[in-house]
C-alpha positions as CSV (number, residue, x, y, z in Angstrom):
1,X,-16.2,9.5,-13.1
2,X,-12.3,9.3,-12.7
3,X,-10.1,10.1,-15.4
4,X,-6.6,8.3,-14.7
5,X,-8.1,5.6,-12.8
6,X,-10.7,3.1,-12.4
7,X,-12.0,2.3,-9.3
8,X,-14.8,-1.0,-8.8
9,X,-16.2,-2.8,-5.6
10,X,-16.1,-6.3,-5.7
11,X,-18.5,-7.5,-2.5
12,X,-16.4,-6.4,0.4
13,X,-12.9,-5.2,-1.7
14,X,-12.4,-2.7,-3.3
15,X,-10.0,-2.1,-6.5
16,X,-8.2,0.3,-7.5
17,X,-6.3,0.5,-11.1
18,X,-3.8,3.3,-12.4
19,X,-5.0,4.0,-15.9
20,X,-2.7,6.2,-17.3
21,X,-1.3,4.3,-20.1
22,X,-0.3,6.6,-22.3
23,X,1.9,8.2,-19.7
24,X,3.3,5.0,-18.5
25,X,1.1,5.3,-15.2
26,X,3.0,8.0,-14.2
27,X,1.3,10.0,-11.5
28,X,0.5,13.8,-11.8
29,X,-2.2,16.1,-9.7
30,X,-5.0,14.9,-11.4
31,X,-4.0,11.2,-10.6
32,X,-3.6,12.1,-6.7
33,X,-6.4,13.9,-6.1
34,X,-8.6,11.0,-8.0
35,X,-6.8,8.9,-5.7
36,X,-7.5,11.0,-2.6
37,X,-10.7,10.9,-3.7
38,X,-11.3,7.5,-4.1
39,X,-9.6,6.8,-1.0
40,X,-11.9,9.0,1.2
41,X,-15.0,6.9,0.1
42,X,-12.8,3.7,1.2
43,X,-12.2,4.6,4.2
44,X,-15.9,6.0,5.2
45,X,-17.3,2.6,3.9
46,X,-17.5,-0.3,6.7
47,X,-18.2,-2.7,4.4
48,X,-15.3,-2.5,2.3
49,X,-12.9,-4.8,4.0
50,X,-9.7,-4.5,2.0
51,X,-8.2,-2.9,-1.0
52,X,-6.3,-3.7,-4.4
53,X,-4.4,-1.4,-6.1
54,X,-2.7,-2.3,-9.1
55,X,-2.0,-0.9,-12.2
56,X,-0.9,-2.3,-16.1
57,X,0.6,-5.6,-16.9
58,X,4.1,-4.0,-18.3
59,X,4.0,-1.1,-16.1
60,X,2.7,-0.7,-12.9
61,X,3.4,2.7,-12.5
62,X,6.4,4.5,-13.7
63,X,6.9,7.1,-10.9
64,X,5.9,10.7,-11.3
65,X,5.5,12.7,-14.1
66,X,8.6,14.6,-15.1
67,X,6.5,17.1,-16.5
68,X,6.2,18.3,-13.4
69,X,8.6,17.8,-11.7
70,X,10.4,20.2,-14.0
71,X,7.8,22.4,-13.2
72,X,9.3,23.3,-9.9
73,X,11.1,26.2,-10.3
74,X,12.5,26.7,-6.8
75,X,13.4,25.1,-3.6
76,X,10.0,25.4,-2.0
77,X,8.1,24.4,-5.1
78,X,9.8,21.3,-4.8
79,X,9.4,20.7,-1.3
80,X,5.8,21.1,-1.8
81,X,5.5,18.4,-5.0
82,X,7.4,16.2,-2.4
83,X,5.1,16.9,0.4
84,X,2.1,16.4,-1.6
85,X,3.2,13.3,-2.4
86,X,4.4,12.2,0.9
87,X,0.9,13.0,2.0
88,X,-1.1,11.0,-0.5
89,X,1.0,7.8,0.3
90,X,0.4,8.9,4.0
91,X,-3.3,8.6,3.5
92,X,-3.1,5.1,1.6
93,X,-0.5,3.7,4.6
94,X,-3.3,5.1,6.9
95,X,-6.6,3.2,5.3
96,X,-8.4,1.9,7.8
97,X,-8.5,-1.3,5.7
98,X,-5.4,-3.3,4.6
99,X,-3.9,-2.5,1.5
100,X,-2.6,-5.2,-1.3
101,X,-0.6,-3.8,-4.4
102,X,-0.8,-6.4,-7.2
103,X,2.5,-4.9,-8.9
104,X,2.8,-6.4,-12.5
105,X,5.7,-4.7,-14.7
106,X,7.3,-2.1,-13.5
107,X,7.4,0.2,-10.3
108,X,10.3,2.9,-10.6
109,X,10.3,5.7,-8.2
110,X,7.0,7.1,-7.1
111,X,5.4,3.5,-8.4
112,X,7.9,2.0,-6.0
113,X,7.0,4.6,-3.0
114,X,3.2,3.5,-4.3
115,X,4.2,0.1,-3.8
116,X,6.2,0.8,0.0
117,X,2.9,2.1,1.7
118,X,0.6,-0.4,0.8
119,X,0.3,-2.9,3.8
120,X,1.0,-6.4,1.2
121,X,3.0,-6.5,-1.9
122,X,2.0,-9.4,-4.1
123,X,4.0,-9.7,-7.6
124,X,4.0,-10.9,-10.6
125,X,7.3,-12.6,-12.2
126,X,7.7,-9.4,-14.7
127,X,7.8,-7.3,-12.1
128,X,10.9,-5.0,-11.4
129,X,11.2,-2.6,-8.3
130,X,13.6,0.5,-8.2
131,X,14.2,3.8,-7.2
132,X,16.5,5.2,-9.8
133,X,16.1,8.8,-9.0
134,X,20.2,9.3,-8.4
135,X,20.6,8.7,-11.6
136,X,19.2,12.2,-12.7
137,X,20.6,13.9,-9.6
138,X,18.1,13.3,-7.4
139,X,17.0,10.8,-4.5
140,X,13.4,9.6,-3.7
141,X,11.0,12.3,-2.2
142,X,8.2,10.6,-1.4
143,X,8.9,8.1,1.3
144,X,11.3,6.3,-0.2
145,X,14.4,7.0,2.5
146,X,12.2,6.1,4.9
147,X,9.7,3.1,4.2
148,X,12.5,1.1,2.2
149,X,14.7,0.6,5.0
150,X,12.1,-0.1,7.8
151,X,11.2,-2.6,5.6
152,X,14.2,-4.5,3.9
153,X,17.0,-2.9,6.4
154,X,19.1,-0.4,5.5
155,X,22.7,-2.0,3.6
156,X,19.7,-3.0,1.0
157,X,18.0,-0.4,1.1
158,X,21.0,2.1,0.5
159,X,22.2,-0.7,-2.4
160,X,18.8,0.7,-4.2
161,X,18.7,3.8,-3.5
162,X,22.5,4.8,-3.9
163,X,22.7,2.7,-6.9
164,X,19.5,3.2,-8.4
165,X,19.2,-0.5,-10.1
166,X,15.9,-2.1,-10.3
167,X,15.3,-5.6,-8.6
168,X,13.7,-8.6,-10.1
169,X,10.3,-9.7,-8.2
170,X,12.7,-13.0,-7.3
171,X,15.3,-10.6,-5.4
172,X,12.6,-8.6,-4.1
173,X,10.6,-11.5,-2.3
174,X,14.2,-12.3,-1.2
175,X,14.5,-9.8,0.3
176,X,10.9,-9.1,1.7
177,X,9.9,-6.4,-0.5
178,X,6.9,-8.7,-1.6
179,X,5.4,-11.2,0.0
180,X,4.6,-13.3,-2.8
181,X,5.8,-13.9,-6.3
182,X,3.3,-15.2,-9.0
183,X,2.6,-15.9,-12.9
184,X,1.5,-12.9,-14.6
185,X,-1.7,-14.5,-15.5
186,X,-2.4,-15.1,-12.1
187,X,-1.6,-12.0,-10.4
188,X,-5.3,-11.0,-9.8
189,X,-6.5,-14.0,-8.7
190,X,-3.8,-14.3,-6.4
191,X,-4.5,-11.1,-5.0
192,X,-8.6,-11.3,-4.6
193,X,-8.2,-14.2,-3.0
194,X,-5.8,-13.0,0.1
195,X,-8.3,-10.0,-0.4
196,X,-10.6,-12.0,0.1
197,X,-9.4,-13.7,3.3
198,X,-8.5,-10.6,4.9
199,X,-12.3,-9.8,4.2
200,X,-13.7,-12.1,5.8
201,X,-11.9,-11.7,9.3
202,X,-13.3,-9.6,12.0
203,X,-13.0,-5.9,10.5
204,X,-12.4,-3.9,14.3
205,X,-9.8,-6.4,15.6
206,X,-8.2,-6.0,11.8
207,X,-8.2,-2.3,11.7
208,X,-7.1,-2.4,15.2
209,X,-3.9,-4.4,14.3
210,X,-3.0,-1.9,11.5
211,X,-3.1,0.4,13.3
212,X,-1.1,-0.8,15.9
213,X,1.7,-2.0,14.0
214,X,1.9,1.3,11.8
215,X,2.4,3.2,15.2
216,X,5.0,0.9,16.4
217,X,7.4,2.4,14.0
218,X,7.2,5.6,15.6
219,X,6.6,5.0,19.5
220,X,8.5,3.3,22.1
221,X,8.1,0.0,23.9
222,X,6.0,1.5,26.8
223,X,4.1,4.1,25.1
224,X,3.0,1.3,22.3
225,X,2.2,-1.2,24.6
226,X,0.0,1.1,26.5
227,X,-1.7,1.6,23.4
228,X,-1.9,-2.2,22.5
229,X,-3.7,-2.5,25.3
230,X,-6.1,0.8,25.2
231,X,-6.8,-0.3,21.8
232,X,-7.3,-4.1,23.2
233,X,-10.0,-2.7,25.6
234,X,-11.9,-0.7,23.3
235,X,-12.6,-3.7,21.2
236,X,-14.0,-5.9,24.2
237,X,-17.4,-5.9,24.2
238,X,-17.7,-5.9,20.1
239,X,-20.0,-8.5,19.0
240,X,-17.2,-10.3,16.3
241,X,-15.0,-11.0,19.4
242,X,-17.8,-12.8,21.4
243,X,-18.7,-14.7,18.4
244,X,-15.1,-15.8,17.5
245,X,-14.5,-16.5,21.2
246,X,-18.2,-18.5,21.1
247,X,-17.2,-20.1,18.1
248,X,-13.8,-21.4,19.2
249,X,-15.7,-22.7,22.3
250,X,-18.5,-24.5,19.9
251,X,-15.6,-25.6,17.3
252,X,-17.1,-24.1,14.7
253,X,-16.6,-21.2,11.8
254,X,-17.3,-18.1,13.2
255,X,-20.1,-15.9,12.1
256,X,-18.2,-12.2,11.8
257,X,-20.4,-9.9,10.9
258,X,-18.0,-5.9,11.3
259,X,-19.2,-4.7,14.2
């Protein structure tokens, strides 16, 4: 069905691989829209509870494809390449369910912004993260300026961008790129498993809390507290919080069932 990816349920979590090997897993059109695509049916799904996306052992994904990129043959073109793939990474970030990248190899550039709006970041001890775009006159376009330093703080943040080094998965979970650093051989595992356990907790409460936290970035205190507690509300009467509050009560597992 898709071309540059392949895309499998597995019970409640869904994965998502970039197969583009013969282009280093760079990503062009036809990669986004398959992964619009795919990530439309994700989100309309209740029963998929998280998400995977990964890509080669050697090479994650290697950003996007220069091909296009020299394509753009003016200032607006190039604004809209950027915008398209600000959008796409958007959409990911906005997944109703949480989002684990299982980053073996490397992830340059767009693989990197890939990597940045995805809600974990597990890797494996090959893995290398940069955004080396200034080193062909250019800076990241597609989130890059913006996720990296809301997440590692900016003196980092403009050490990898202004320089345009990549990171080892070690410096990385140093500083907090990733959340976790494992063998190579055991990057999958580890990542079904924490999809796993993100799975099985109550799905409203953990779309809730997403959501939540991805608006706190761009709210202030009051205005996202007023939220928080809107949001709080409007989960109430669901029947996974009276069974986890039943269940707490009984001291016993609770029985979550989504709704």
């Amino acid at each position: 069905m898709y071309q540059s990816l392949n895309y499998q349920k597995q019970g409640p979590v869904s994965v998502i691989q970039i197969n583009r090997p013969q282009k280093k897993n760079s990503l062009n059109t036809e990669l986004r829209h398959e992964m619009e695509e795919v990530m439309r049916e994700i989100a309309a799904d209740a029963k998929q509870r998280a998400v995977i996306l990964t890509g080669g052992e050697e090479i994650f994904c290697a950003g996007a494809d220069i091909s296009e990129i020299e394509g753009a043959a003016s200032a607006e073109a190039a604004y809209q390449h950027a915008r398209e793939f600000q959008i796409l990474f958007e959409q990911l970030e906005a997944l109703p369910q949480p989002v684990i990248a299982a980053v073996s190899g490397y992830a340059l550039g767009g693989g990197c912004e890939l990597a940045l709006a995805c809600d974990f970041r597990i890797a494996s001890d090959t893995a290398r993260f940069g955004l080396p775009e200034i080193k062909i006159g250019a800076f990241p376009g597609g989130g890059g300026t913006q996720r990296l330093p809301r997440l590692i703080g900016t003196a980092k943040a403009k050490e990898m961008i202004l320089i345009g080094d990549p990171i080892t998965a070690e410096q990385a979970l140093a500083v907090g790129l990733v959340m976790k650093v494992t063998p190579k051989a055991r990057l999958m595992e580890e990542a079904n498993a924490f999809a796993g356990k993100l799975a099985s907790l109550p799905r409203l409460a953990l779309q809730a809390s997403k959501m939540l936290i991805n608006r706190s970035q761009e709210m202030d205190l009051a205005s996202g507290l007023e939220l928080e507690a809107r949001s709080f509300g409007a989960i109430a009467h669901t029947h996974d919080l009276a069974e986890g509050t039943k269940a707490f009560m009984e001291k016993r597992k609770p029985n979550f069932t989504g709704d």
